[in-house]
N, C-alpha and C positions, 0 to 999 in steps of 0.2 A: 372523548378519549376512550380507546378499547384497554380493557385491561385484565390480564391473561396468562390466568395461572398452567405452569408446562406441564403440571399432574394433569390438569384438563383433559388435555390433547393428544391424538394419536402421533408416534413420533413421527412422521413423514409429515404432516401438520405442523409442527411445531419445528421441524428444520427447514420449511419454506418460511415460517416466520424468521428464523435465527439466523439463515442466510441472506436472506432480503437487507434485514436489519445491519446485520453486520456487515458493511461491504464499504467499499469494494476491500477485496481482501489480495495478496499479491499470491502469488503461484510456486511452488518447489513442485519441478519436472523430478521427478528423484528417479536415477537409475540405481537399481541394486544385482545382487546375484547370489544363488543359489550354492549350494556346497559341490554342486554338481558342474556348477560352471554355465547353467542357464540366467540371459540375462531377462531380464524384469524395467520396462520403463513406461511409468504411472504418476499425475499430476495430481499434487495435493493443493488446495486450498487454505484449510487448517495449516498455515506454514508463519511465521516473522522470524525475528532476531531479535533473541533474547539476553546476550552478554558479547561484550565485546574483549573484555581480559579475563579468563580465556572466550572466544570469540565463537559461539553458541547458536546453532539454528537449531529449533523447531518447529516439526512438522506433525502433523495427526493425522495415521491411518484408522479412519473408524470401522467398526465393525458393520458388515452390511447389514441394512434394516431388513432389507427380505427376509433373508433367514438366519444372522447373524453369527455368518462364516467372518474369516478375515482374509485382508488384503493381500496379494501375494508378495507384496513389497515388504510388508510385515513379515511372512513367516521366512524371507530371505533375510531380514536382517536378523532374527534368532539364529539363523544360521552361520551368517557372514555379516559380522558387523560394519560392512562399510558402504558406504554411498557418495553418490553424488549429487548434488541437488543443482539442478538448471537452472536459471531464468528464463523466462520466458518471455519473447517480447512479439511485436505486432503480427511479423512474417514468416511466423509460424506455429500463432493460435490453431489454426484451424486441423495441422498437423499432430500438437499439442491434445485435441479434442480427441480425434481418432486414435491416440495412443489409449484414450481412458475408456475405451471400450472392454469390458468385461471378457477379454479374450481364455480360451483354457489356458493352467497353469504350465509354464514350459515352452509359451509361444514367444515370440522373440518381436516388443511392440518397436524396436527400430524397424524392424523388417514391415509390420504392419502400418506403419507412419510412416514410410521413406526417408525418415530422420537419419543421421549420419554417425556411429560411436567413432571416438574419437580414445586411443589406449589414455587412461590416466597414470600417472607418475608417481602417487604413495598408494594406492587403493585398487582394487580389482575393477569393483564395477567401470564400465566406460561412463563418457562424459559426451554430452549432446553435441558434435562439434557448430551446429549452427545457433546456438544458443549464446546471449555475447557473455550471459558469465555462469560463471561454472563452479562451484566448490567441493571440492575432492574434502570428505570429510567422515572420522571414527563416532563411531554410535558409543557417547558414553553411557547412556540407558535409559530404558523405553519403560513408562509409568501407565501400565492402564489405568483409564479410570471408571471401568465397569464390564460387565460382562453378557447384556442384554445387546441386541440390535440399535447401533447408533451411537453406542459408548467409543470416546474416542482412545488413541493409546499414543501418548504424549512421545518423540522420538528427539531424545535430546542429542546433536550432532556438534560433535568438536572440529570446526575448519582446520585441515591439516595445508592446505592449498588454494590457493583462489586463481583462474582463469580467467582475463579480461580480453576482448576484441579490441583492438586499437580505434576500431572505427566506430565503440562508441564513447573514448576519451576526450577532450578539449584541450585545448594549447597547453592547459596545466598539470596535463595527465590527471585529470578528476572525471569520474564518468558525467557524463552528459544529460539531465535527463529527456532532453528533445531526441538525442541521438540513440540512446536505449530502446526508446519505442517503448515501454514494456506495458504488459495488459493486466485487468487482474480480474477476480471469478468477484461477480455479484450473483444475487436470489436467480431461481430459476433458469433459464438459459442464455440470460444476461453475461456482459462482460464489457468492461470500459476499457480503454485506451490514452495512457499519460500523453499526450503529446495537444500541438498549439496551444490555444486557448485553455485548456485543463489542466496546464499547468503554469502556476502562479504562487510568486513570493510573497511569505509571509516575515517582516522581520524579526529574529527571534527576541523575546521576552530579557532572556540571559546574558545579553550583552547590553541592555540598562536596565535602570529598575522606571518603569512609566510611573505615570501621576495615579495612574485608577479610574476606574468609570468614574467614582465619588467624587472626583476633583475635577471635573468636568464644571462648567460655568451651566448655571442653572438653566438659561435659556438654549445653552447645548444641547443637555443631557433631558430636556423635553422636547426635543423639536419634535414636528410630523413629517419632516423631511428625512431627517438621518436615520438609517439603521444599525441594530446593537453591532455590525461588524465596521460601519463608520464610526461610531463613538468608538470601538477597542480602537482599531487605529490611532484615531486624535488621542485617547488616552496613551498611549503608549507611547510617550515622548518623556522626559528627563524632567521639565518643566514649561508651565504654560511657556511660551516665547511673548514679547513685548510685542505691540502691535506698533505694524510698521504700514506706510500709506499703499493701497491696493491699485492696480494698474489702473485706466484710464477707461478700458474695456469692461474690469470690475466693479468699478464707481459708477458706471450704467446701470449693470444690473444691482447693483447693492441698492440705488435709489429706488429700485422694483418693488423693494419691500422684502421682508424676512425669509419667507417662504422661495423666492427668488434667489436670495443671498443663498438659502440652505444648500437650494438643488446646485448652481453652481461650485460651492463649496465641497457638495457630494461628487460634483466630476471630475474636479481637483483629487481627491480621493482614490475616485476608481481607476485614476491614472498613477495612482502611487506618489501623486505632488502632496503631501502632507504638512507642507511648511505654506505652501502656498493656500489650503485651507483653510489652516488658521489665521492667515494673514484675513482673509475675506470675513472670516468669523465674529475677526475681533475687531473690524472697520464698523460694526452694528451698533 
């Protein structure tokens, strides 16, 4: 185990740790602008959602470690508290990249991204028209939290608007997360992509209450087969279920012996059959 106090370390050091660590993290493309009328559009990382009533995005413009000037998207919104924050998704990361080029102040990063503004409807700044959602949204207030190179400066945004693409809704008008695409910034010049296999259901917690690892049957909650995300699973059911007779194909392998019984019972599992696991479980 390394373990690694941040007074240590130089900060450029210490935010390749923190970025690595923390990730994947999701993306606010935020277009802002000037009093002047110049626009400004810059990808923050330092971004989530923070409240829903009233409905709250923040983002973090940090101070540059070089020399610790600040963001121009910053000193646009002391000026003009309004923004828009993008999403960002697969098909046009790389667009995305190029905008976060350190351009001089005044330069216009639609123009240097070939990205498309789009007028917004309560707010100045424009909105990324290829971008599939979009939040027109008032800066209620920006909290430094220091004033060295790498101090970030919290930008708390109240959604005045939200913009959705149709095409990446579902029959039930809920966004899609297959069909969003969206990317997000990991350590170094890393970056992941939600889509196939990398995205997978968890059942929430909050709609029962589970038994607990604790109440897992002993020879469960030891096996050398199952791992802690197969026992959370088996735990997180309402109550053991009664053990009912195992198919014909699992009474094969069940006669295998335990370690047999486990791994089959794990691929029950990683198929999201959890009823069918424990059927196998409890045939031992």
């Amino acid at each position: 185990m390394i373990t690694i106090n941040p007074k240590d370390l130089a900060v450029p050091k210490l935010q390749a740790y923190l970025q690595s660590a923390v990730s994947p993290r999701p993306i606010a493309f935020v277009s802002s602008i000037d009093k002047a009328g110049n626009v400004n559009l810059s990808p923050f990382s330092f971004f989530n959602m923070f409240s829903m009533n009233p409905p709250i995005l923040v983002f973090s413009p940090s101070r540059r470690v070089r020399d610790n000037s600040e963001k121009h998207t910053l000193e646009n919104i002391r000026e003009v508290d309004e923004v828009v924050i993008n999403i960002v998704d697969y098909s046009m990361v790389q667009q995305t990249s190029l905008a976060s080029c350190d351009f001089p102040k005044g330069v216009n990063e639609f123009i240097k991204s070939g990205l498309t503004p789009e007028v917004s409807q309560q707010v100045k700044p424009p909105r990324v028209k290829e971008s599939p959602v979009a939040f027109e949204c008032r800066v209620k207030q920006v909290i430094s939290l220091g004033d060295q190179g790498g101090a970030g400066n919290l930008v708390l945004c109240e959604v005045l608007l939200m913009h959705i693409q149709e095409r990446v809704v579902d029959e039930n008008g809920i966004i899609d997360p297959y069909k969003i695409d969206a990317v997000a910034r990991m350590g170094q010049n890393y970056y992941c992509r939600a889509q196939g296999d990398n995205i997978f259901v968890v059942p929430k917690p909050n709609e029962k209450v589970g038994i607990g690892y604790d109440r897992l049957p002993e020879q469960i909650r030891n096996s050398s087969v199952l791992t802690g995300n197969d026992l959370g699973m088996l735990a997180n059911i309402e109550s053991i279920p009664s053990a009912t007779l195992p198919t014909d194909e699992e009474k094969s392998v069940i006669a295998k012996g335990t370690e047999a019984a486990h791994k089959l019972a794990q691929s029950h599992l990683r198929a999201g059959r959890v009823a069918e696991a424990w059927r196998v479980l409890l045939s031992l």
